[in-house]
Each structure stands twice: as structure tokens, then as C-alpha cells.
C-alpha positions in Angstrom: 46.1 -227.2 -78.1 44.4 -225.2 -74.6 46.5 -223.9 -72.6 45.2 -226.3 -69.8 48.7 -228.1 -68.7 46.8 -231.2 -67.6 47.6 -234.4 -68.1 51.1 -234.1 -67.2 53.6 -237.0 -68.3 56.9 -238.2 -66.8 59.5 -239.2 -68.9 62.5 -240.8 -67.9 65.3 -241.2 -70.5 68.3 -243.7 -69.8 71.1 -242.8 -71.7 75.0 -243.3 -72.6 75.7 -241.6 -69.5 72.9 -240.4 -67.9 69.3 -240.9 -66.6 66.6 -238.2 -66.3 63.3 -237.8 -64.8 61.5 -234.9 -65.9 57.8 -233.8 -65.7 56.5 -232.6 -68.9 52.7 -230.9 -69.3 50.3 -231.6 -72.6 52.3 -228.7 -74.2 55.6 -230.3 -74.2 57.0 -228.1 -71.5 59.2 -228.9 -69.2 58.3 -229.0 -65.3 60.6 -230.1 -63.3 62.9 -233.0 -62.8 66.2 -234.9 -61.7 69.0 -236.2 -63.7 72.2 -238.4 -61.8 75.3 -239.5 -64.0 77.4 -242.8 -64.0 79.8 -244.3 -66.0 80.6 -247.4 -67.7 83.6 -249.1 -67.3 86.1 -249.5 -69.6 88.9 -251.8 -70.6 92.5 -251.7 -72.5 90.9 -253.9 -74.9 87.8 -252.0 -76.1 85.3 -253.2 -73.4 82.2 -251.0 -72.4 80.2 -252.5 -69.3 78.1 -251.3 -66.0 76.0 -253.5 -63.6 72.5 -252.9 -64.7 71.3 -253.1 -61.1 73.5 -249.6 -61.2 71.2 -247.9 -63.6 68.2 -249.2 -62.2 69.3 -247.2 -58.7 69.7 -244.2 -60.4 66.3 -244.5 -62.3 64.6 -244.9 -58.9 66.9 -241.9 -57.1 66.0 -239.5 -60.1 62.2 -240.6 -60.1 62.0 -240.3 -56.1 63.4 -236.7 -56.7 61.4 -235.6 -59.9 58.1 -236.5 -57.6 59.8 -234.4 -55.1 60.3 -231.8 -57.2 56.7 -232.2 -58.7 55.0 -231.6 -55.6 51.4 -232.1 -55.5 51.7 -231.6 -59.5 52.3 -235.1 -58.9 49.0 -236.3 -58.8 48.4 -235.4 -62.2 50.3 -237.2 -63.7 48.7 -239.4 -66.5 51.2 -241.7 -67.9 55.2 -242.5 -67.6 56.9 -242.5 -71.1 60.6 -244.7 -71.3 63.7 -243.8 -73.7 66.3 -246.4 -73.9 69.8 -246.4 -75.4 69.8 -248.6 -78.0 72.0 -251.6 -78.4 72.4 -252.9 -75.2 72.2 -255.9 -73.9 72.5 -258.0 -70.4 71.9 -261.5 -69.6 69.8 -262.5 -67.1 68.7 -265.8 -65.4 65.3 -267.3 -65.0 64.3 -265.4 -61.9 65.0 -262.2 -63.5 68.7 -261.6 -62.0 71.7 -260.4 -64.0 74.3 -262.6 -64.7 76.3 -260.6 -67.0 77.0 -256.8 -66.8 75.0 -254.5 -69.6 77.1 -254.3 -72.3 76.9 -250.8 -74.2 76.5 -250.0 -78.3 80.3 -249.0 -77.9 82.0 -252.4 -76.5 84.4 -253.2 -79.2 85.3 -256.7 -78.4 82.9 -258.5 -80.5 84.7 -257.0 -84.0 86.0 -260.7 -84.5 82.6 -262.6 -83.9 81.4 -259.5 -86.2 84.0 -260.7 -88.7 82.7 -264.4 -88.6 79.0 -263.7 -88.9 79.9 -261.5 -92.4 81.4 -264.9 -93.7 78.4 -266.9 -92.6 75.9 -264.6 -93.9 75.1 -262.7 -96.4 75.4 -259.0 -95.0 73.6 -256.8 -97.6 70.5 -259.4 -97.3 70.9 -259.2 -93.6 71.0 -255.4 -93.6 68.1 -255.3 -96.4 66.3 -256.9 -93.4 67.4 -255.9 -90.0 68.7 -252.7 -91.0 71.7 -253.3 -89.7 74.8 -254.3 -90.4 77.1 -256.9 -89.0 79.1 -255.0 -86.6 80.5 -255.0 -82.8 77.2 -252.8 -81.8 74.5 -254.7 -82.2 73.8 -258.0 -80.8 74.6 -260.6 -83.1 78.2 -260.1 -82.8 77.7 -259.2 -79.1 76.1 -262.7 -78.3 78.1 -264.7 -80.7 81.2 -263.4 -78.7 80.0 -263.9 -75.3 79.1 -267.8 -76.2 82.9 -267.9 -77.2 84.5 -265.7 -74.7 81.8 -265.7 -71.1 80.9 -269.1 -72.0 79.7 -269.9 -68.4 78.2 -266.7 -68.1 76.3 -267.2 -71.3 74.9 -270.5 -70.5 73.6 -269.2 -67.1 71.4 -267.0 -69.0 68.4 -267.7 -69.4 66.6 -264.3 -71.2 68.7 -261.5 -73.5 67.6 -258.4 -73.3 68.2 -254.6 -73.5 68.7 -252.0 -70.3 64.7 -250.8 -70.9 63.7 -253.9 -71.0 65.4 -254.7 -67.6 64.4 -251.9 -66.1 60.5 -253.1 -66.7 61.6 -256.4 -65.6 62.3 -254.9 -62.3 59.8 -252.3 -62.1 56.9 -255.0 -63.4 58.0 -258.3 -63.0 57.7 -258.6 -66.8 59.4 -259.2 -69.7 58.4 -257.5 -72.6 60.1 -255.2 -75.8 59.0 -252.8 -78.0 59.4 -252.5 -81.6 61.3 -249.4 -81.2 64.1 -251.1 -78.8 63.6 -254.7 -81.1 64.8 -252.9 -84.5 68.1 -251.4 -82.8 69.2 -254.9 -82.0 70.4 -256.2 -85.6 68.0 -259.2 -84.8 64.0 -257.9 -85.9 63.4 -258.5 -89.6 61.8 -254.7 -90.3 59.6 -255.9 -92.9 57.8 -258.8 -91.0 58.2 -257.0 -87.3 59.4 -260.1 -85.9 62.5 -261.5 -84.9 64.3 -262.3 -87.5 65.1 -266.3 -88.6 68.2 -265.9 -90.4 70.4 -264.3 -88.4 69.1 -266.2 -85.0 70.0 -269.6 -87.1 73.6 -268.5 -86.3 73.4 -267.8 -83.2 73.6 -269.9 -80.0 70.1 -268.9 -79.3 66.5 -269.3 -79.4 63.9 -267.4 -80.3 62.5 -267.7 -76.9 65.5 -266.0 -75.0 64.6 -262.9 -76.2 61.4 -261.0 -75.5 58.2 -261.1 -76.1 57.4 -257.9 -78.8 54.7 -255.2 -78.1 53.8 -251.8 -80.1 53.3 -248.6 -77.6 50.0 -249.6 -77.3 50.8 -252.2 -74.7 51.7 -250.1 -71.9 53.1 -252.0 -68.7 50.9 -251.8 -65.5 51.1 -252.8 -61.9 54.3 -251.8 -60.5 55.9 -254.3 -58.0 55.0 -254.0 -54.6 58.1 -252.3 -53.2 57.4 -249.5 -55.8 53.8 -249.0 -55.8 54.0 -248.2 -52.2 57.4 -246.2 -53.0 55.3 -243.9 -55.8 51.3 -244.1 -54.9 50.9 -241.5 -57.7 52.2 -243.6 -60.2 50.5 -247.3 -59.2 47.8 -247.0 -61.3 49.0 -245.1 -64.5 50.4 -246.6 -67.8 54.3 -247.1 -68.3 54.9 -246.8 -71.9 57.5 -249.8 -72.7 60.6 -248.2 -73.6 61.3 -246.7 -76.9 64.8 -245.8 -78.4 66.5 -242.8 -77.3 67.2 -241.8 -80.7 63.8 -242.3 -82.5 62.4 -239.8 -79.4 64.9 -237.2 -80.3 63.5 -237.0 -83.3 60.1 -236.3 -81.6 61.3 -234.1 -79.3 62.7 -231.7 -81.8 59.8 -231.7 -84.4 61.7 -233.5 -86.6 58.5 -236.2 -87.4 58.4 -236.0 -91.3 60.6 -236.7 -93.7 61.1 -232.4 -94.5 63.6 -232.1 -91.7 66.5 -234.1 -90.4 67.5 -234.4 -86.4 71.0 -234.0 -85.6 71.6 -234.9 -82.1 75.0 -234.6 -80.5 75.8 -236.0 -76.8 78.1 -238.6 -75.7 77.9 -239.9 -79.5 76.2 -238.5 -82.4 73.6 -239.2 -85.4 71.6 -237.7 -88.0 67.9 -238.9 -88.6 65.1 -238.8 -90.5 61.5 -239.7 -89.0 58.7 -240.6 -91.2 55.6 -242.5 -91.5 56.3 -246.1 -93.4 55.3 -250.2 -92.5 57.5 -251.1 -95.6 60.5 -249.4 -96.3 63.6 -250.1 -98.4 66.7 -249.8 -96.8 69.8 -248.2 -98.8 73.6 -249.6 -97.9 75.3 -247.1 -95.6 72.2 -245.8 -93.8 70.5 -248.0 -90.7 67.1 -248.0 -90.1 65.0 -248.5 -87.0 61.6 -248.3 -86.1 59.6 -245.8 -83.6 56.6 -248.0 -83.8 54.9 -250.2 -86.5 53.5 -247.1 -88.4 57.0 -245.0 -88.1 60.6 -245.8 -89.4 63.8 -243.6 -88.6 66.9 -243.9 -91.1 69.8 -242.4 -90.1 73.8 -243.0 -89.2 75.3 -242.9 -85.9 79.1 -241.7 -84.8 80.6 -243.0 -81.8 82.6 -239.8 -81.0 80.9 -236.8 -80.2 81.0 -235.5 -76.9 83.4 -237.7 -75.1 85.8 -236.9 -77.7 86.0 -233.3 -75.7 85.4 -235.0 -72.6 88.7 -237.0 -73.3 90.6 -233.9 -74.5 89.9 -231.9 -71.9 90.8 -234.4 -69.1 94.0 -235.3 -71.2 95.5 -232.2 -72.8 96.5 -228.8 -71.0 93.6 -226.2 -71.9 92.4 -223.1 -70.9 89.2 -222.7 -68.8 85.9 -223.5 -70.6 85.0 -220.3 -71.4 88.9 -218.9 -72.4 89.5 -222.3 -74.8 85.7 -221.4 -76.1 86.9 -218.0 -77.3 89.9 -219.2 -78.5 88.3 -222.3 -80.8 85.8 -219.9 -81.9 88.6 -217.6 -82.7 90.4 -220.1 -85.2 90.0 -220.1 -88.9 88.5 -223.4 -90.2 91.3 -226.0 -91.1 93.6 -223.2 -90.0 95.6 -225.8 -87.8 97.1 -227.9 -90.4 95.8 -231.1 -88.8 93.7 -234.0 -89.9 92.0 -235.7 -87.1 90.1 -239.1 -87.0 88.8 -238.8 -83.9 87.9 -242.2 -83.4 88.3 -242.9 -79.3 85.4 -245.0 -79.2 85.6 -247.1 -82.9 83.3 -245.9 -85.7 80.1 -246.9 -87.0 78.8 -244.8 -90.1 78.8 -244.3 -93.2 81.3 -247.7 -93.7 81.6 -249.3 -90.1 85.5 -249.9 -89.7 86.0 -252.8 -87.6 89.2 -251.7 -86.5 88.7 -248.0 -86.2 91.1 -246.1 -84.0 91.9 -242.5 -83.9 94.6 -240.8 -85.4 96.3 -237.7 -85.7 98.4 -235.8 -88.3 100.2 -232.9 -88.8 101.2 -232.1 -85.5 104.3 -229.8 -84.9 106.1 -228.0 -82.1 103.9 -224.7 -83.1 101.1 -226.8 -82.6 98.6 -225.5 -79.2 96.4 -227.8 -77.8 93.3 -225.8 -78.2 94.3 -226.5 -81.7 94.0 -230.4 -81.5 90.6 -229.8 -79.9 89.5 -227.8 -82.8 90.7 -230.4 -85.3 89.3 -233.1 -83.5 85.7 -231.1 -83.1 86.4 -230.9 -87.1 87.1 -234.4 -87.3 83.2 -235.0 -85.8 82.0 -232.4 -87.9 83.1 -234.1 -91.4 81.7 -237.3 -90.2 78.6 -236.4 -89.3 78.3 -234.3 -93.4 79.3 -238.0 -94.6 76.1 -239.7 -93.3 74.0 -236.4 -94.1 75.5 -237.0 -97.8 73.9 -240.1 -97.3 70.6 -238.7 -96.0 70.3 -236.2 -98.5 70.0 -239.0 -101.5 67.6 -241.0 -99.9 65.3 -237.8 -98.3 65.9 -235.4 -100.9 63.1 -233.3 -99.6 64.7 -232.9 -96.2 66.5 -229.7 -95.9 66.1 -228.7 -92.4 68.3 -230.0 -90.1 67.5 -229.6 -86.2 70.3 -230.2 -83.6 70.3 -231.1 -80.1 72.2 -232.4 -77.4 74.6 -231.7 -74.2 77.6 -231.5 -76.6 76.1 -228.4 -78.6 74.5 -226.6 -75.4 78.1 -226.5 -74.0 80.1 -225.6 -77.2 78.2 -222.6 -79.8 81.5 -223.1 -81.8 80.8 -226.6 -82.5 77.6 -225.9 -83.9 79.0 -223.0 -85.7 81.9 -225.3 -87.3 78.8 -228.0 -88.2 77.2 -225.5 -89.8 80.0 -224.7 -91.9 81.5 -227.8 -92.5 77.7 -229.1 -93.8 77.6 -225.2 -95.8 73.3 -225.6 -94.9 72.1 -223.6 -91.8 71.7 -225.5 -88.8 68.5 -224.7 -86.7 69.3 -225.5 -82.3 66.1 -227.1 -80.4 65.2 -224.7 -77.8 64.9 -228.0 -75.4 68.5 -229.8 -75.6 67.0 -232.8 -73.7 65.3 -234.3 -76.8 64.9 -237.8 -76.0 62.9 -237.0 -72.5 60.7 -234.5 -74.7 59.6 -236.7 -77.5 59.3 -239.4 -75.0 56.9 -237.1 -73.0 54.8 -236.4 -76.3 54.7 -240.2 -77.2 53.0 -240.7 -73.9 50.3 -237.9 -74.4 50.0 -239.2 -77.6 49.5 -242.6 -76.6 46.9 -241.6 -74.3 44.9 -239.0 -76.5 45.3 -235.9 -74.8 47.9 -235.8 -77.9 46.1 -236.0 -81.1 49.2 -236.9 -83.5 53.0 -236.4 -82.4 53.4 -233.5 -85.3 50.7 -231.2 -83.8 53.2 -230.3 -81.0 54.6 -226.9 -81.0 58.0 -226.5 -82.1 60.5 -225.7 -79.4 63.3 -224.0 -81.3 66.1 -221.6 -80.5 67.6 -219.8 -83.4 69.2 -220.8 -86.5 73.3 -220.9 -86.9 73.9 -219.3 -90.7 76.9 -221.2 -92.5 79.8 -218.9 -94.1 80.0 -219.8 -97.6 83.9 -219.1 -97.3 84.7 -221.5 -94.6 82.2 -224.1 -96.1 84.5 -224.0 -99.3 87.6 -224.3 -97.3 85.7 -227.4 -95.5 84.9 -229.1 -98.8 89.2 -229.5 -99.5 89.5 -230.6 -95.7 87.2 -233.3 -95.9 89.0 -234.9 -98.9 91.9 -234.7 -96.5 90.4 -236.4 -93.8 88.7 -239.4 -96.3 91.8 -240.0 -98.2 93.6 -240.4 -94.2 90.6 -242.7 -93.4 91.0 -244.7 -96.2 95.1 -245.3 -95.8 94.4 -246.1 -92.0 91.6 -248.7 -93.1 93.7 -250.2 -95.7 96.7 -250.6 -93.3 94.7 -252.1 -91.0 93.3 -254.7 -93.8 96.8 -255.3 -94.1 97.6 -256.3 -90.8 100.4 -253.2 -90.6 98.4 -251.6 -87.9 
């Protein structure tokens, strides 16, 4: 690649709990840019919900301020690239209004319709399929529940669809979905790239309620009056329809082949593997999405990553940031004698618990709370080494594992206790906003000035060295923390709580 920095890209990336607007040149550097928080609320019984009008303010606010920012870099800008958080969904009516809230990946309250669907169907053929599995996340159980428990909600809507495909709606005036943002939905048979019969046939839905599919190579064009004339340097250039936030990590952090794995840990966390495939078979424990029609990404996802710490430190009484950093990286692994299960959130892989809460065990009168953070960042730790135990059967060949995210940037020890507890080094992405970068790339790719997504430059930042020691002691603690997981799950198939 020249050094030239023209085209430039922006790429915005709406997350768990977040949207960003960053400027990216042909390199994959980053410019400049805006990023605004919100939050989703959440009830007693496992609820996860925002306005999607809500997120669509804060896209505009963080776009108005990234062209700010840009200056007259601005006008070169060449194309807008879109990353989504998968699983969403929100209801809307026929003239393109909401009338239900978003509903996020985490909402728990559709475990029973979850439960329902597995005795209607046939889950490993549905997973074979979908890649997914019948679970509160994905959108099977998410609209079989809101038939049964919105009901006059759900008949006022007239189109499902996801947050990225809203925030087109408003932007364009058009509905539309790419494969990327179709696969995470439980509902798009992998194989055939179309939404998929079987599981819609038990469903109160038609095929027709949800959108029309598109590959990146249908970008969206002719912003809506209000916002043509609010962004004159972006009326004319191609908007990439939105693409999964986890599939552009991947991008974002080199990890495009099937040689290196992408850890990313933010709000939540997964482990991925990118690689080039239009048929792929799909193991049980492992999901598998899509990027585009000529790329698949396998992986597992935890619900607890960051806002596990984000909870303990609003909860517990702990040092400042930098005092309880020292002191966690201080600690010897599984020194504490806890065992955490640090489900706040539920679960998702390796197994999916439907009724996944957190525990904790082993606590005494000795025990400090910077202790019950370092067991519970332990408690991420071994679940993330259960899906790459996962990974490493089905990408034998992928040995280098590149992590990202918010969660990691804020917390070395974390990464130096997943390096450990996984006993493989663990290589940090120089750029922790991975979703916005490999979102930028797929947009120079998609309009040439990118040849292929694995001819851009790594961005890396040093490699964290696992002790051999500690990864022995790590080994034992795991076992701990399975055999807990499997009491807890087994009491809770008992109905003894």
C-alpha cells in the first residue's frame, strides 16, 4: 500500500454500550472521531431494552462531531462502513416507526419460549443450519415470547428487524439486511443464505416481516433529506449496510484466516475464527455466522466480560483503579480460595444454560474484595479457555490468538491472567477499537482502494507470555469451576434453584 492516506472511510460501530464515529485513512489508521455512551435498561426479571430512536441520536451526535473533528479531511471521504451488535431486534410498523423497544442479545426473558421451540424442533438440525442454537439471544425465542407476552405490541408490527437495520431505515428510508447481520439472528439457513423455512414455520411470522437480504456489495445510497443537507460530504458516497460487530473485529485485528484466533473482550466476550468458506459444517458447541457470502466466522460468545467489573466496582468497596490494579496483579492465581461463576448477565457458550446465574463460593471473613474481583476476572478467564478448547479441535491450525477490547485496555492483569489461564501467549491489537477498524477496511475493500481485507497491515501491540506455573495451577481451578457449573445446572434442572 502508498503511503497516500486517500480515500478516507468512516466507520461507525454501534455496540452493547456504545457508538463510535471514527475516520479511518486507506492504511487503517485512525483519524479522528466521536464516541457517546448509553445504557439499556434493565429489569428484576432479566429484561435488556432501549428506545431505538435513542441510538439513532447518538449515531447522528457522534457523526455530526467526527465531521467536526475531520475538518476539511471531510471531503475525502469515500465511503461510510456500519458495525452492528448482533442479535437485536425491534419491531416496527408500516411507516417505519418503532413500536417496541430494541431488545438486546442479553434479554433473558425469552428462556421459556427458548424451552418450547427445543421441544418443537429439532435443535442440532436447527443449529446444523442456522448456526445457532435455540436460546434467549437470538430471535426465535425473542419473537416467540413477544407474540405471548407483548401480544398487542407484536401485532402492531409490521417489519422485524435488527438496530443496523433501523438505523438504514432512518437514514435511507429503506429496509434492507445484510448477510452478516441475517446469520446472527438464529433465523438464515447458512447453507442456502436465505431465511430459513423451518424455524419460521414456528413462528408467528412471515417471511415477509423480515428484511429483504443483500451481500456488501449493495451499499445503501441517498440519505433522507433532513440528513443530506445535515452531512453534504456524505450525500453522495456509499453506506455499507451494516455488518456484525464481531465478524469486523476479526478484521480489525488481522485475524482473517483461519491461522489466528480474535479474542475480543468489552461489555461481553468471544473468541473467533475468520475464514474464507460458502459451505461450512458446523460443530455442536461452536456458533457460526457469516461476514459475507464468501467468509464464515465460528466462534463462542460470553455474556460477562466487562460489566462483570463494571458491576463489581459499583457494588463492592475497592481501591482506586490504579491501587486495586496493583493489588489484582499482585495476587497469586487461584490464591483466593474462591470459585466464581460470574454469570450477571446469563451464559451462552460452550453449553447455553437457560437458567444461568452467578454464584460464588468460598467466601470467608479473611476474604478482601479485591479478591472477589480477581476470582470473578478468573471466572471470565476459564470460560473464555472452554470455547478456545472448542476452537482449537475445529481450527487446529490456529495458534495465534489476538485480543482486543475496552475491558483489556483498562485492566493488563486481565490479559495477563488470560494468558495464563489459556497457558498460550496472548498477542494485544495495538487498535482496541476493533469493530470500527475492520469496519473501515471492509469499506476500502468494498470500494477497491483495498485490494483484499488480509493485505492490511497489522496493528499490534506486544505479546503477554504465559507462566507455565500459574497455567498448571489454572488447569486444577478450572475443574473446580466446571464441576460448580455443573451442580448449579443440575439443581436448576431440578427445580431446587
Amino acid at each position: 500500500m502508498s503511503d497516500d492516506p486517500t480515500p478516507l472511510v468512516l466507520a461507525l460501530d454501534v455496540g452493547t454500550s456504545s457508538v463510535r464515529a471514527y475516520l479511518y485513512d486507506r492504511m487503517g489508521r485512525r483519524r479522528c472521531g466521536a464516541q457517546a455512551h448509553y445504557a439499556w435498561t434493565t429489569t428484576p426479571d432479566g429484561g435488556a431494552e432501549i428506545d431505538p430512536d435513542e441510538i439513532v441520536r447518538h449515531v447522528v451526535a457522534v457523526v455530526d462531531a467526527a465531521l467536526r473533528d475531520a475538518g476539511t479531511l471531510a471531503g475525502a471521504i469515500a465511503a461510510v462502513g456500519v458495525a452492528a451488535l448482533w442479535h437485536s431486534v425491534v419491531g416496527v410498523d408500516a411507516d417505519g416507526r418503532p413500536v417496541t423497544p430494541a431488545y438486546s442479545w442479553s434479554d433473558s426473558r425469552p428462556a421459556a419460549a427458548a424451552a418450547a421451540l427445543r421441544r418443537r424442533l429439532d435443535e442440532p438440525a436447527v443449529h446444523a443450519r442456522t448456526g445457532a442454537v435455540l436460546h434467549a439471544s437470538y430471535l426465535p425465542a425473542k419473537l416467540l415470547w413477544l407474540s405471548q407476552a407483548r401480544p398487542h405490541d407484536f401485532v402492531r408490527a409490521r417489519y422485524w428487524m435488527s438496530i443496523g437495520e433501523y438505523l438504514a431505515l432512518r437514514l435511507f428510508g429503506e429496509r434492507r439486511v445484510s448477510l452478516s447481520m441475517a446469520s446472527g439472528t438464529g433465523l438464515l439457513d447458512q447453507h442456502a443464505l436465505a431465511w430459513d423455512a423451518g424455524v419460521l414455520a414456528a413462528l408467528p411470522i412471515a417471511p415477509e416481516q423480515l428484511s429483504p437480504l443483500v451481500d456488501v456489495d449493495a451499499p445503501l445510497a441517498g440519505l433522507r433529506p433532513e440528513f443530506a443537507g445535515r452531512w453534504p460530504t456524505l450525500r453522495a458516497v456509499p453506506w455499507l449496510p451494516a455488518l456484525g460487530d464481531g465478524a469486523c473485529a476479526n478484521v480489525g485485528t488481522g485475524c482473517t484466516t483461519a491461522e489466528r484466533v480474535a479474542l475480543s473482550l468489552g461489555t461481553s466476550g468471544a473468541l473467533r475464527v475468520l475464514f474464507p468458506a460458502e459451505q461450512v459444517r458446523i460443530p455442536p458447541g461452536l456458533w457460526c455466522y457469516r461476514l459475507d457470502r464468501r467468509r464464515a466466522v465460528m466462534g463462542g460468545a460470553v455474556s460477562n466480560g466487562g460489566n462483570v467489573y463494571a458491576w463489581l466496582r459499583g457494588t463492592l468497596r475497592l481501591p482506586e483503579p490504579a491501587a486495586l490494579e496493583a493489588a489484582l496483579d499482585a495476587m497469586p492465581p487461584d490464591g483466593h480460595g474462591l470459585t466464581v461463576l460470574p454469570f450477571l448477565a446469563g451464559e451462552r457458550s460452550p453449553d447455553w444454560p437457560a437458567a444461568a446465574r452467578a454464584a460464588i463460593t468460598g467466601l470467608t471473613l479473611d476474604t478482601t474484595p479485591p479478591q472477589i474481583v480477581r476470582a470473578a476476572l478468573e471466572g471470565v478467564a476459564y470460560r473464555l479457555a472452554l470455547v478456545r478448547r472448542l476452537l482449537r479441535g475445529a481450527f487446529p491450525s490456529g495458534g495465534l490468538v489476538i485480543a482486543s477490547g475496552s475491558a483489556l485496555r483498562h485492566s493488563p492483569a486481565w490479559a495477563r491472567i488470560i494468558a495464563d489461564v489459556f497457558g498460550e501467549p496472548l498477542v494485544l491489537a495495538a487498535d482496541d477499537e476493533a469493530s470500527s477498524r475492520g469496519t473501515a477496511l471492509l469499506a476500502l475493500e468494498a470500494i477497491g482502494a483495498l485490494r483484499d481485507i488480509t493485505d492490511a497491515p497489522d496493528a499490534l501491540n506486544g505479546t503477554v507470555e504465559p507462566d507455565p506455573t500459574r497455567h498448571a495451577r489454572y488447569v486444577d481451578a478450572i475443574a473446580r469451576y466446571e464441576a460448580l457449573d455443573e451442580l448449579l445446572v443440575e439443581r436448576a434442572r431440578l427445580g431446587r434453584g
